[in-house]
NUNU-168343 format. One record per residue (C-alpha): z, y, x; residue in three letters. Coordinates in steps of 0.2 Angstrom, whole numbers, plus 2048, in hexadecimal, padded with zeros to 3 digits. Each point is the difference from the previous one (the first is absolute). Layout:
BEGIN
ZYXALA...
***
This chain:
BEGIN
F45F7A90EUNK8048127FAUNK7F57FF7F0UNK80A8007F1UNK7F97FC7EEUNK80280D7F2UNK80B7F97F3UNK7F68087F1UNK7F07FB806UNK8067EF805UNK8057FC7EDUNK7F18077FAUNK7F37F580DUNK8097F17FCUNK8018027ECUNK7EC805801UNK7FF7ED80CUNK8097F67F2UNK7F580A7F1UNK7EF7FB80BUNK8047ED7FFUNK8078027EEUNK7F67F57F4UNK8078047F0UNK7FE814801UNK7EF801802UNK8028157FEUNK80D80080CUNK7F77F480DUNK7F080C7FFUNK80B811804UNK8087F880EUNK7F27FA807UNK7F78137FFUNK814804807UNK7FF7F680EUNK7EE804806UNK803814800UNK8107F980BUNK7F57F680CUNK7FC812808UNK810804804UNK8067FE813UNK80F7F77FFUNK7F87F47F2UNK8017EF80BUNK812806807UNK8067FF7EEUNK7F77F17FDUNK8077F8810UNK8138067FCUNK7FD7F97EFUNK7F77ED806UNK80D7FF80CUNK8108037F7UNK8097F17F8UNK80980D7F5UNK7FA80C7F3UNK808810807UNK80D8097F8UNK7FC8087F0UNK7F27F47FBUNK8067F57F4UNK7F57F1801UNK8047EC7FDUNK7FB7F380FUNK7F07FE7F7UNK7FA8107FDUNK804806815UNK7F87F0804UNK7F08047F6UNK800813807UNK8017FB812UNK7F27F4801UNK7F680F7F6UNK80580C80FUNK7FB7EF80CUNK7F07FE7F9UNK7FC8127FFUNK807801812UNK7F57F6806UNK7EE8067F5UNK805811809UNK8007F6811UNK7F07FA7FCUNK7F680E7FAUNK80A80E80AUNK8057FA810UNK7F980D80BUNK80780C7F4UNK8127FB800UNK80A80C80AUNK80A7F9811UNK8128037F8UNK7FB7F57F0UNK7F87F280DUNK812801808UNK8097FF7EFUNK7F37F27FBUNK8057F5810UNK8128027FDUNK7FC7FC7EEUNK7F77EF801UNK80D7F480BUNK80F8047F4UNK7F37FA7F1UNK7FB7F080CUNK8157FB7FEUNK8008047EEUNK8087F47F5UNK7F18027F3UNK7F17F5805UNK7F48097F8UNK805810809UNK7FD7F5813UNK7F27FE7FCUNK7FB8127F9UNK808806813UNK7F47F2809UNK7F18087F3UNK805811808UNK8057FC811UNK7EF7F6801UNK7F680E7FBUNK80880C80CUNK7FA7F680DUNK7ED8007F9UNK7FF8117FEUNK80980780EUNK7FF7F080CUNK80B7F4809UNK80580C80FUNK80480C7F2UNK8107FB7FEUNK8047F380DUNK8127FE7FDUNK7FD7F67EFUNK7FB7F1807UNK8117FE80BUNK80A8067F1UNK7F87F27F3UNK8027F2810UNK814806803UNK8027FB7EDUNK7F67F2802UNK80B7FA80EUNK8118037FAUNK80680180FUNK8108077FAUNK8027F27F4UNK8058117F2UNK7EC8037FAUNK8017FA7EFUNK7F67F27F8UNK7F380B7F6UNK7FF80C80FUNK7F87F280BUNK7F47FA7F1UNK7FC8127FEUNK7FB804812UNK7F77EE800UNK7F78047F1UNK7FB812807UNK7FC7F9812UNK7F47F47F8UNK7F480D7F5UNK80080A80FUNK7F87F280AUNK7F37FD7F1UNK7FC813800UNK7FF804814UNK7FB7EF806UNK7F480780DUNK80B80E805UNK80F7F3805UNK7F27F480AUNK7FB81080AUNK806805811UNK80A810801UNK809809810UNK7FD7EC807UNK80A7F67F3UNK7FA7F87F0UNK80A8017F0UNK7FE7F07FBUNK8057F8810UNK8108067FCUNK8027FD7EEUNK7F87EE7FCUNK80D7F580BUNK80E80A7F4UNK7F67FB7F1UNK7FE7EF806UNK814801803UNK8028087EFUNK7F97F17F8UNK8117F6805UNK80880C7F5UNK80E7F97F3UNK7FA80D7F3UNK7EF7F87F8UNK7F78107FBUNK801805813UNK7FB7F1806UNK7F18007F5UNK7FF814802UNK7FE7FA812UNK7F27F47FDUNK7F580B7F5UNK80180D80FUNK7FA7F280DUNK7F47FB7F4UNK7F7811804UNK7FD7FA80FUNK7FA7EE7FFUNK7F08047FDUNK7FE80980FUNK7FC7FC812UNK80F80E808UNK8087FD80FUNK8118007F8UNK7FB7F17F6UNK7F97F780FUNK81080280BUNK80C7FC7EEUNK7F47F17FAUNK80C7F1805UNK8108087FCUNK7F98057EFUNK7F67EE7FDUNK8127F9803UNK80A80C7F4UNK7F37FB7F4UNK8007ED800UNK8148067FEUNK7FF80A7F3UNK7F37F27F7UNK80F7FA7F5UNK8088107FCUNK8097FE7F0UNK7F98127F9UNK7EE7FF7F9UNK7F980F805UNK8047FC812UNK7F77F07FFUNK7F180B7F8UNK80080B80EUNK8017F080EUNK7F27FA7F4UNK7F4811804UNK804801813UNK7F97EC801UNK7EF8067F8UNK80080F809UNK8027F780FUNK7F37F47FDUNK7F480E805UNK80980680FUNK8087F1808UNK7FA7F07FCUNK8037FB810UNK8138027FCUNK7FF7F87EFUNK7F67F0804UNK80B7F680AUNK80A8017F0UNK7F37FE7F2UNK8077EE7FBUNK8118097FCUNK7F980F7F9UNK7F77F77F3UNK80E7F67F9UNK80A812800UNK7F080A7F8UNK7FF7F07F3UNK8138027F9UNK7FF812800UNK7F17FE7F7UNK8097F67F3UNK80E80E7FDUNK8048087EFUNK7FE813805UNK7ED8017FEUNK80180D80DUNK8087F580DUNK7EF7F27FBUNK7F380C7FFUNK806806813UNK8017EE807UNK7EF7FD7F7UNK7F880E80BUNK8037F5810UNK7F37F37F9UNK7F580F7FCUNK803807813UNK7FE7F280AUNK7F07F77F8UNK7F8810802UNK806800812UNK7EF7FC80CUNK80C7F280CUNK80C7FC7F5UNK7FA7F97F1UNK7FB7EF809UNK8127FC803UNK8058007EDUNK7F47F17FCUNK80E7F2804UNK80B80B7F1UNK7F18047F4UNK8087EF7F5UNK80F8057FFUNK7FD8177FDUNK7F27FC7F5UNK80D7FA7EFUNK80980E803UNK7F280B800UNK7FA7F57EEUNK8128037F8UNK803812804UNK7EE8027F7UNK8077FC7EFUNK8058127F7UNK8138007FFUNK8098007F2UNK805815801UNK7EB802804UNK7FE7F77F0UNK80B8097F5UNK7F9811808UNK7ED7FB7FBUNK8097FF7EFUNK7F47F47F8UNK7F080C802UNK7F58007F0UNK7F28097F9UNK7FF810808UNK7F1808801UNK80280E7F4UNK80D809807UNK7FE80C80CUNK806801811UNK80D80A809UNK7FA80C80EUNK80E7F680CUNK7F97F17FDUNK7EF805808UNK8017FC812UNK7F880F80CUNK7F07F9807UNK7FA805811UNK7EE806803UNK7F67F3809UNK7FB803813UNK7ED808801UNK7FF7F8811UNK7EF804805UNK7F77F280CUNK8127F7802UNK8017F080BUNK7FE7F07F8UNK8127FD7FFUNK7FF8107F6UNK7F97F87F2UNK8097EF802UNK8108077FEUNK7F880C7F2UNK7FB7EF7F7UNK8117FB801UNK80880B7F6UNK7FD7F87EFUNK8027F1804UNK8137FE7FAUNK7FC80A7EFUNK8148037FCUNK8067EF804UNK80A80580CUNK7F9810808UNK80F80A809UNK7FC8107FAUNK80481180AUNK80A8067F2UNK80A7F3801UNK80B809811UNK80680D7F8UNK807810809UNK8108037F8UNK80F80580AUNK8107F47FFUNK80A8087F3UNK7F48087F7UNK7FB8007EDUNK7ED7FE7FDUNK7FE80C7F2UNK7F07F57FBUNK80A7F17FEUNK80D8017F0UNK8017EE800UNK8027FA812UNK7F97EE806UNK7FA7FE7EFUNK7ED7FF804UNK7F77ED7FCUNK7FE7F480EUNK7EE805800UNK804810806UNK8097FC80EUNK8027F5811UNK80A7F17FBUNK8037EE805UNK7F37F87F5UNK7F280A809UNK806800811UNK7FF7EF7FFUNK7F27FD7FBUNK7F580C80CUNK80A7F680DUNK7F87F07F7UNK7EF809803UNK803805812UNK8067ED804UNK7EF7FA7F6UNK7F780B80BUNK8087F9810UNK8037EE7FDUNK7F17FC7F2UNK8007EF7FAUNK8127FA801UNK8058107F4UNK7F67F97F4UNK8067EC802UNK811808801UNK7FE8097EEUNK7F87F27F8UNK80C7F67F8UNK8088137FBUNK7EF8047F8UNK7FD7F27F5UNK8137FE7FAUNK8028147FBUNK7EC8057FBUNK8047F97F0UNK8108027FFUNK8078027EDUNK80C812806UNK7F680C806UNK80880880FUNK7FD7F0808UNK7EE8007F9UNK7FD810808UNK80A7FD80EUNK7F37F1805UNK7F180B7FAUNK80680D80CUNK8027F3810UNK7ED7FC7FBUNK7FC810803UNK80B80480EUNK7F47F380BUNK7F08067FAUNK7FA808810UNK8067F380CUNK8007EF7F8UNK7EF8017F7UNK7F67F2809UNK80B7F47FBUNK8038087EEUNK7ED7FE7FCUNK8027F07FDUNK80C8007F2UNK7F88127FBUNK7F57F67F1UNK8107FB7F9UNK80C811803UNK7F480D7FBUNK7FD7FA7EEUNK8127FD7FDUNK804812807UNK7F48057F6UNK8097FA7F0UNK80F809806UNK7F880E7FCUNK8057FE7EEUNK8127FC805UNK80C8067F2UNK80A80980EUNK7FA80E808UNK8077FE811UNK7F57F2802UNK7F18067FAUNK80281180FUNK8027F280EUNK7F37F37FAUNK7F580F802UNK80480580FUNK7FF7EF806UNK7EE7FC7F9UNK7FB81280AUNK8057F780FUNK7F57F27FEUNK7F18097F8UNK7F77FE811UNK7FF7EF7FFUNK7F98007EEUNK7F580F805UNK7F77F780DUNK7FC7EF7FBUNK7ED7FD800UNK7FD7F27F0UNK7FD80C7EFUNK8097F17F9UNK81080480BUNK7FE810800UNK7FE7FF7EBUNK8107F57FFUNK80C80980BUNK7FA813806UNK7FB8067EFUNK8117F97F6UNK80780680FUNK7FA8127FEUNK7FE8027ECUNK8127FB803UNK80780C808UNK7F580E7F8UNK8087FA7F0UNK812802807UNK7FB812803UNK8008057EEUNK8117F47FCUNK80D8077F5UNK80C80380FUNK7FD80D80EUNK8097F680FUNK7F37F37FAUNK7F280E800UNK804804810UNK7FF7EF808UNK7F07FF7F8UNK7F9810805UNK8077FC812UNK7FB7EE801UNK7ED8067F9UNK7FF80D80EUNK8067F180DUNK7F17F67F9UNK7F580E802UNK804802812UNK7FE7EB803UNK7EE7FD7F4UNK7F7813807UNK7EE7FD7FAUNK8007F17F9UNK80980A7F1UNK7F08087FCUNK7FA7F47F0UNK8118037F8UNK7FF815802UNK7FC8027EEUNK8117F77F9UNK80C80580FUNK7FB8147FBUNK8017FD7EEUNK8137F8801UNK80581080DUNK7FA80E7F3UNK80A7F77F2UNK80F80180DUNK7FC812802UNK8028027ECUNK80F7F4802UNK80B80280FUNK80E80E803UNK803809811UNK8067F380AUNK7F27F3800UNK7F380D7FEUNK806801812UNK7FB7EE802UNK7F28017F7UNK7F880E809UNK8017F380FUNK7FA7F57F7UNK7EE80A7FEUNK800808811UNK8017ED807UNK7F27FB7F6UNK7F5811803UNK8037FA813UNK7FA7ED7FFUNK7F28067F6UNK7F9810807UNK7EF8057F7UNK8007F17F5UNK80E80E7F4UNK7F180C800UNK7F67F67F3UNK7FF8077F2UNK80A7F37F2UNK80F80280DUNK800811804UNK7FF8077EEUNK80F7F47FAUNK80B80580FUNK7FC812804UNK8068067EEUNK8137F8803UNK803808810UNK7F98127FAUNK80B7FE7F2UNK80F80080AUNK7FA80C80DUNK7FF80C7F1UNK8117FC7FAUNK8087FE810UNK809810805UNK7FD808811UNK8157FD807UNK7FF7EE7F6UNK8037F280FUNK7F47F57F6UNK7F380D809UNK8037F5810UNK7F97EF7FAUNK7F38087F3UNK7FA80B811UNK8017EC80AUNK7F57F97F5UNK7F480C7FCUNK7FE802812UNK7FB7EC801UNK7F68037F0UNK7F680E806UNK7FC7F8811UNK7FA7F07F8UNK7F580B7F2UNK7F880C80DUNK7F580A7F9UNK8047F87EEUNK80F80A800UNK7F7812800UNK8058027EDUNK812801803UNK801807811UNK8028137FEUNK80B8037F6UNK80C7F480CUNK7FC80780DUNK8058137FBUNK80F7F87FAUNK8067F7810UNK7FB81280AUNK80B8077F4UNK8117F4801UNK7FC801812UNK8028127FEUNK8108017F4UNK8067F280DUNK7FE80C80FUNK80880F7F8UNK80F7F87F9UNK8027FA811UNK800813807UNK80B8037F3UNK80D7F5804UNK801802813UNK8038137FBUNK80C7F97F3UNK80D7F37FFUNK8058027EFUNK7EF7FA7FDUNK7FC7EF801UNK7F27F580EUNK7F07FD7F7UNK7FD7EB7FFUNK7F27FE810UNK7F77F17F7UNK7F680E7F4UNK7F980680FUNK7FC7EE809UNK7F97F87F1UNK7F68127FAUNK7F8801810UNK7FA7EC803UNK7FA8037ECUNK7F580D80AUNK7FA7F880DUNK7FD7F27F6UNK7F380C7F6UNK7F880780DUNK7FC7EF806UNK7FB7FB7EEUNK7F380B7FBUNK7EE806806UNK80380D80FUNK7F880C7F6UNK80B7FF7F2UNK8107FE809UNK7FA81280BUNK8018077F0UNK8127FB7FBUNK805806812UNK7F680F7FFUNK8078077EFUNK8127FC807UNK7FD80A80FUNK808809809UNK80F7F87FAUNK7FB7EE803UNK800801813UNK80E80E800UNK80D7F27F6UNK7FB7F180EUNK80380B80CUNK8128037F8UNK8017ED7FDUNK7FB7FA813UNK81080A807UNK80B7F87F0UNK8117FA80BUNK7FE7F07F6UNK7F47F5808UNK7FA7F67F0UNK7F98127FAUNK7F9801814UNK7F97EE7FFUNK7F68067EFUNK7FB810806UNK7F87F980DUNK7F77F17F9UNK7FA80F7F4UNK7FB80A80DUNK7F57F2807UNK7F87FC7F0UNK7FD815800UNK7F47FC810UNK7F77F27FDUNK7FA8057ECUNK802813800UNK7FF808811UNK7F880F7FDUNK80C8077F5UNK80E7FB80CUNK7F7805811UNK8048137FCUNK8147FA801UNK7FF7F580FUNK80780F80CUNK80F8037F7UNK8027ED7FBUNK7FD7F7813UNK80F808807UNK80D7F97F3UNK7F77EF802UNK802800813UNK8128037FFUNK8027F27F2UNK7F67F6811UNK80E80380BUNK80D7F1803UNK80E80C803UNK8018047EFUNK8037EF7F8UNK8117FC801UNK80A7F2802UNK8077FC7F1UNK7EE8037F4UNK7F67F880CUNK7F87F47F5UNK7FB80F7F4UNK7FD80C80CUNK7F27F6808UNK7F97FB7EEUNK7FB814800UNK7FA7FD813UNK7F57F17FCUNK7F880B7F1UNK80181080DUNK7F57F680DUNK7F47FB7F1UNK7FE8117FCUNK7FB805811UNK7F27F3801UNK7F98047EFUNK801813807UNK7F87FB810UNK7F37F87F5UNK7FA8117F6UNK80680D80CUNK7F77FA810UNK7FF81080EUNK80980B7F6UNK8107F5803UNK7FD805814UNK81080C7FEUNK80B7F27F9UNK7FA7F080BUNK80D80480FUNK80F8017F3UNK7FA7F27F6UNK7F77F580FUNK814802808UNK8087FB7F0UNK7F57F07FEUNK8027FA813UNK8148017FCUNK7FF7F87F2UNK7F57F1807UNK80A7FF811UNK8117FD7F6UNK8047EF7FEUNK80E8067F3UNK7F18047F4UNK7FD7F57F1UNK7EF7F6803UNK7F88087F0UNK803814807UNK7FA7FB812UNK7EF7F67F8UNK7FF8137F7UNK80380880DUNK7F37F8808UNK7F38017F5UNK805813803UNK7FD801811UNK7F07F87FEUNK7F980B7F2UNK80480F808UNK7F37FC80FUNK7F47FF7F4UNK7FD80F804UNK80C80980DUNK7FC7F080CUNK7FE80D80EUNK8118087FCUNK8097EE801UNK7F67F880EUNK80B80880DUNK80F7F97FBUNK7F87EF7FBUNK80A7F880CUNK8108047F7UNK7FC7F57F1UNK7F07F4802UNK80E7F2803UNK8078037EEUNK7F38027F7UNK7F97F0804UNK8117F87FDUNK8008087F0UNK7EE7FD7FDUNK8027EB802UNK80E8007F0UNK7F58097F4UNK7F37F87F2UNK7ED805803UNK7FF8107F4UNK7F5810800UNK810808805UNK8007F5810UNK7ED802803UNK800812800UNK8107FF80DUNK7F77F580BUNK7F180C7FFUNK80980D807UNK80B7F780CUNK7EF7FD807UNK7F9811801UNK810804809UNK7FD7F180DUNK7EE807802UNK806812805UNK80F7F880DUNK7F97EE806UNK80B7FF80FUNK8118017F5UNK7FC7F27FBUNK8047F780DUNK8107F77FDUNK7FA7FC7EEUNK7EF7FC802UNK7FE7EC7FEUNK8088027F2UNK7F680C7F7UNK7F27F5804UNK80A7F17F8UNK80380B7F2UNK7EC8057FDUNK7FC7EF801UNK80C7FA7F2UNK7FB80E7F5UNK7FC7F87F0UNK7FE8087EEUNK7F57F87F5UNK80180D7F2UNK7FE80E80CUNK7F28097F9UNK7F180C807UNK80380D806UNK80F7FE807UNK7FC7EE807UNK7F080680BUNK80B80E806UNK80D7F7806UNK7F47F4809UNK7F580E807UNK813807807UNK8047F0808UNK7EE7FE806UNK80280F80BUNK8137FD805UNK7F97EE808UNK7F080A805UNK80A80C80AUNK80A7F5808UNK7F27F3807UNK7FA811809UNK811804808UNK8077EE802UNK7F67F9813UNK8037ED7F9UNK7FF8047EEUNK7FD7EC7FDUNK80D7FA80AUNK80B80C7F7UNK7FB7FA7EEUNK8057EE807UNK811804800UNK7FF7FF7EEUNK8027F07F5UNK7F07F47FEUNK7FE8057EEUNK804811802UNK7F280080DUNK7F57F77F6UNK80280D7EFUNK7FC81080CUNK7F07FA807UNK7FC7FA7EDUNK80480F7F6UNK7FC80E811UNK7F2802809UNK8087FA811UNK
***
């Protein structure tokens, strides 16, 4: 390579590196780092940086201990590879060249850290400028790899492991993928799998973690490599290095997903193996193994064949619930806390809720779900973090210091397996915890106290019938562990009594109900204001769990329950107002209009107005206040007409800011990607007023925003992320169902971005769970529109009438966006029947499949209703179809239809059977065809 580095501005580069990570000097740190950014724009910058990360030696002149070069070159590494990053297409050819020639002599360093830092850059070369970008790397890492020679050095071969390994997390696709006839991967796994023999423990697990990138997947390479990898793992079982075995560990639970067949024949063996390791010191090791129990009762044909082993997993599961020793001393003997304030890191980032408009019933199942493990042992998505190896968490000063309740550990994993197995097996859970239960519940140490509380609680959901019966005795003595002195305790006994507040909430006697639900309750709501915030929490979180459990029959207790949250408004610090806001959205759910009266409403109203006026536009606390005063709103209706304009400028307005600082960062990198939750929870705040109040009066919010209002949903329906999409168009839905006239005069310029948002195309592979979220609303949308719109969508039906059709016809299509979809396609002949009835025949078939999976609703009515006036225009389409459209008409049942939509829709079906008895010679003989009941319900309800 002919580019040589100046000497003079080589010293000068690598003293401004060693100033920018130099604690001490705060001066000298900030001048370097104004230094080093003026220098970022200078051509050769990453050929300095490359010459400087890849030389062992401080050059000549620079007089620099070990220490100080060391810390300089991973400076220049980690700057290397931010420039990589942010710059890529930026970097000129002859920098890319010195860049490759750079990164394998880092890969055989002697340091460690600097591997890893030349895996970080290598890595990121090949995600910004793609594998086939520099094809020759992967041969060069796998020619150290297979020290052929016998003369590549130790940390070379770890080093080209290590770098091989995040390549695969970081292009996993790419290697699957065929290119010029050959698959990478095809080539690579049977080396790592070969790897895995080798006498140098950091490759052999380096190796491992690469296959492990894989196991969860279904590629060809795996399934011709499966045997010899199952067989180098059962070898590789008893490796004397720990992180090996952690790594054998992961690919069993990985595998449980994607080969059972291969692991069954060798469950027997793999229980006994998952059991020791399970038993290790390294909590990492246990936590690991733990998964597999986790994995393989979740697994729909495999959990059966645990049952001969559940006696002898289950104690294992008991013993690793116990907090160790380390977690103890971590918790540091919590006391009376709740004075103090809390630290913006200890916060967790919530994420919007989905505003899934008309989901599937599994929808809201899986909705439901979500509290039900409060923070027992919820696996949070902060807990993967996204770190490079190698790298220093700037956020993180302390390292691995966090409490065991922030974290994934063995104590938890354990015992959400103990739930799943309760869920699978039932009974014998609970007969196998017995003699557990009543030795430790009152136990005179507490870790084993909570422990036992804890393993009550873990069985909640799938032993309760054969709880119940010793429920009279359990729930008052959980109750008195409410006062416990310590209180760990007191946060699990809560959570526990959440989990069995159903079975208090729903017994009939007032006697019961008086000696079990309401103790139970007053309880909790008492824990709420405890002098310890973890114990606050629980409460809060176990009160919104019972919420969800009693619904309705809550409503004689309203009074006190709104009373205890607005003295936890006066109480509580950031963090459980969090919780606390869930708590009243919950309830504002169950409740509904019951909020609206007037003893509720005045006591409640004034706590959340007073943190809406306190809580600043950028807080984060906006995203659960926005939550819950969405639920509040809805449940108020036209109740909440008092507070709604001033909300609803102020959502149009963070909507706004959100939007330009977004334009302003995609014209800017210095400047930093606004938070996308302020625009998801601004705009479902919206919608939920619009739905709220009185037409007239929501007119007038929309009117006096105008034209900006529909100008920003315009902006927020083509928002790249789908969350925003998903809200826009659930927003843009409630916009034609309450306030149509103001949005009819938009419609032309809004249809065509909603027909795009229609097309399949355009969700990709990767987001396709969110992308169809903002489909399902999309298809909503169209049939609120088709609703309001009615000949004036003419222009539109061929686009949207095309969309709908694909979207029906593709079995890869989640069953709440087809039903959507549907009710779409049926809305829209309404009426433009004669624009759809020529191509009737293209979708009667679906519709009617569709139509059988959805609850009687207006929404499937009107569909129907128009489905029929398509039918009456085109009769003869529906040949194929036609029984069962008849089936369909006479199973039509909605008791809470109401006139005039009910006489409408029989008047439409009237004239559909009319029509056909005319065209059909042996109309009778056709009807026969039919089932005897079905039969009977035409000539009962139709004129026949």
């Amino acid at each position: 390579m002919d580019w040589q580095p100046n000497q003079e501005s080589l010293r000068t580069l690598a003293a401004c590196l060693k100033d920018s990570l130099s604690g001490f000097n705060k001066a000298a740190q900030k001048q370097a780092e104004i230094m080093l950014s003026q220098a970022k724009a200078s051509p050769d910058i990453n050929n300095y940086l490359a010459y400087i990360f890849s030389s062992a030696q401080p050059p000549t002149g620079l007089a620099l201990s070990p220490n100080d070069w060391h810390l300089v070159r991973s400076a220049a590494a980690i700057m290397l590879k931010n420039n990589v990053k942010s710059d890529y297409k930026k970097i000129p050819q002859t920098s890319l060249t010195l860049i490759k020639l750079a990164v394998p002599i880092g890969i055989q360093d002697s340091n460690s850290q600097i591997r890893n830092y030349a895996g970080n850059i290598a890595t990121e070369m090949v995600r910004r400028g793609g594998l086939y970008s520099w094809p020759e790397l992967l041969q060069e890492l796998l020619k150290l790899l297979s020290n052929e020679t016998g003369m590549v050095s130790n940390e070379a071969q770890e080093g080209a492991m290590a770098a091989m390994a995040k390549i695969c997390e970081d292009n996993t696709k790419l290697l699957e993928r065929e290119h010029n006839g050959q698959r990478p991967l095809n080539v690579l796994l049977p080396k790592f799998i070969q790897a895995t023999k080798s006498p140098l423990p950091k490759v052999r697990a380096h190796a491992l973690t690469a296959i492990n990138v894989f196991t969860p997947r279904k590629s060809q390479a795996m399934l011709n490599s499966i045997d010899d990898l199952l067989q180098h793992l059962f070898f590789l079982a008893e490796d004397p290095v720990t992180d090996v075995r952690r790594q054998v560990c992961r690919a069993f639970v990985r595998l449980v997903e994607t080969r059972p067949d291969k692991l069954l024949p060798h469950l027997g063996g793999l229980v006994e193996y998952i059991i020791s390791q399970q038993k290790s010191d390294d909590e990492d090791l246990a936590c690991e193994a733990a998964e597999f129990w986790l994995s393989i009762g979740e697994h729909d044909d495999l959990w059966q064949n645990l049952e001969p082993y559940i006696q002898k997993i289950i104690p294992v599961l008991l013993e690793c619930m116990v907090y160790s020793p380390e977690d103890i001393a971590m918790l540091g003997g919590e006391s009376d806390d709740e004075d103090e304030e809390d630290r913006e890191e200890d916060i967790k980032p919530q994420f919007a809720k989905k505003n899934l408009k008309r989901g599937t019933k599994a929808d809201e199942s899986a909705e439901g779900g979500q509290n039900q493990n409060g923070n027992a042992y919820e696996k949070l998505a902060s807990m993967d973090d996204d770190l490079e190896e190698g790298e220093i968490d700037e956020l993180d000063e302390e390292g691995g210091d966090e409490s065991p309740d922030e974290r994934w550990t063995l104590r938890k994993c354990s015992a959400a397996a103990l739930d799943v197995f309760a869920t699978d097996f039932g009974g014998p859970v609970f007969t196998c915890i017995l003699p557990y239960l009543q030795t430790n519940l009152k136990h005179q140490d507490w870790p084993h106290r909570e422990a036992a509380v804890l393993a009550l609680g873990a069985v909640a959901e799938g032993c309760m019938d054969v709880v119940i019966p010793h429920l009279p005795e359990l729930v008052p003595y959980l109750i008195s562990l409410l006062d416990d002195p310590e209180p760990v305790v007191r946060t699990i006994t809560c959570w526990t009594l959440g989990r069995y507040s159903a079975w208090a909430a729903n017994l009939r006697e007032p006697a019961e109900k008086q000696n079990y639900f309401v103790p139970l309750m007053d309880g909790i709501l008492r824990k709420m204001v405890d002098k310890n915030k973890k114990v606050q929490e629980a409460g809060a979180s176990a009160m919104a769990n019972l919420e969800e459990k009693a619904g309705k029959h809550l409503e004689p207790f309203c009074g006190p329950i709104i009373q205890q949250y607005v003295l936890c408004f006066s109480k509580y610090k950031d963090k459980n107002r969090w919780v606390l806001y869930d708590c009243v959205q919950t309830l504002a759910e169950h409740i509904g209009p019951v909020l609206a009266r007037p003893e509720l409403c005045n006591q409640l109203m004034p706590a959340l107005i007073d943190r809406w006026q306190k809580v600043a536009d950028q807080s984060r606390e906006m995203f659960p206040l926005l939550e819950c005063l969405s639920y509040v709103a809805i449940a108020l209706g036209d109740a909440f007409t008092p507070y709604a304009e001033p909300i609803f400028g102020r959502c149009v307005n963070i909507i706004h800011q959100n939007l330009e600082q977004t334009l302003a960062a995609n014209n800017n990198p210095e400047f930093d990607q606004p938070d996308k939750d302020f625009l998801v929870t601004s705009l479902d705040m919206l919608s939920a007023i619009i739905q709220a109040l009185d037409n007239t009066k929501a007119v007038k919010l929309v009117q006096n925003s105008q034209p900006a209002f529909f100008e920003l949903l315009s902006l927020c329906m083509e928002d790249p992320a789908d969350e925003v999409q998903q809200s826009a168009y659930a927003l843009l839905g409630d916009c034609a169902k309450f306030v149509f006239d103001q949005l009819k005069p938009f419609l032309p310029s809004i249809l065509p971005i909603l027909i795009k948002r229609l097309d399949l195309e355009n969700v990709l592979d990767d987001e396709i769970d969110g992308c169809f979220s903002a489909v399902n609303n999309a298809c909503w949308g169209v049939g609120e529109i088709a609703m309001e719109y009615k000949k004036e969508l003419a222009p539109f039906v061929p686009e949207l009438l095309q969309r709908c059709v694909e979207i029906v016809s593709n079995p890869g299509v989640p069953p709440g966006v087809n039903e959507n979809a549907a009710i779409a396609l049926g809305r829209l002949g309404l009426y433009n029947h004669d624009l759809l009835a020529p191509h009737l025949a293209k979708f009667s078939a679906e519709f009617l499949s569709s139509m059988e999976e959805i609850d009687p609703s207006e929404e499937k009515a009107t569909a129907f209703k128009g489905f029929g006036m398509v039918v009456a225009q085109n009769p003869q389409a529906m040949e194929k179809d036609l029984l069962r459209f008849f089936t369909a008409i006479a199973r039509y049942q909605d008791l809470n239809l109401q006139n005039p939509a009910k006489q409408e829709l029989h008047e439409v079906f009237q004239n559909v059977l009319n029509i056909y008895r005319q065209i059909i010679p042996q109309f009778n003989e056709f009807v026969a065809q039919l089932q005897p009941q079905d039969q009977q319900a035409l000539k009962a309800t139709y004129a026949l």
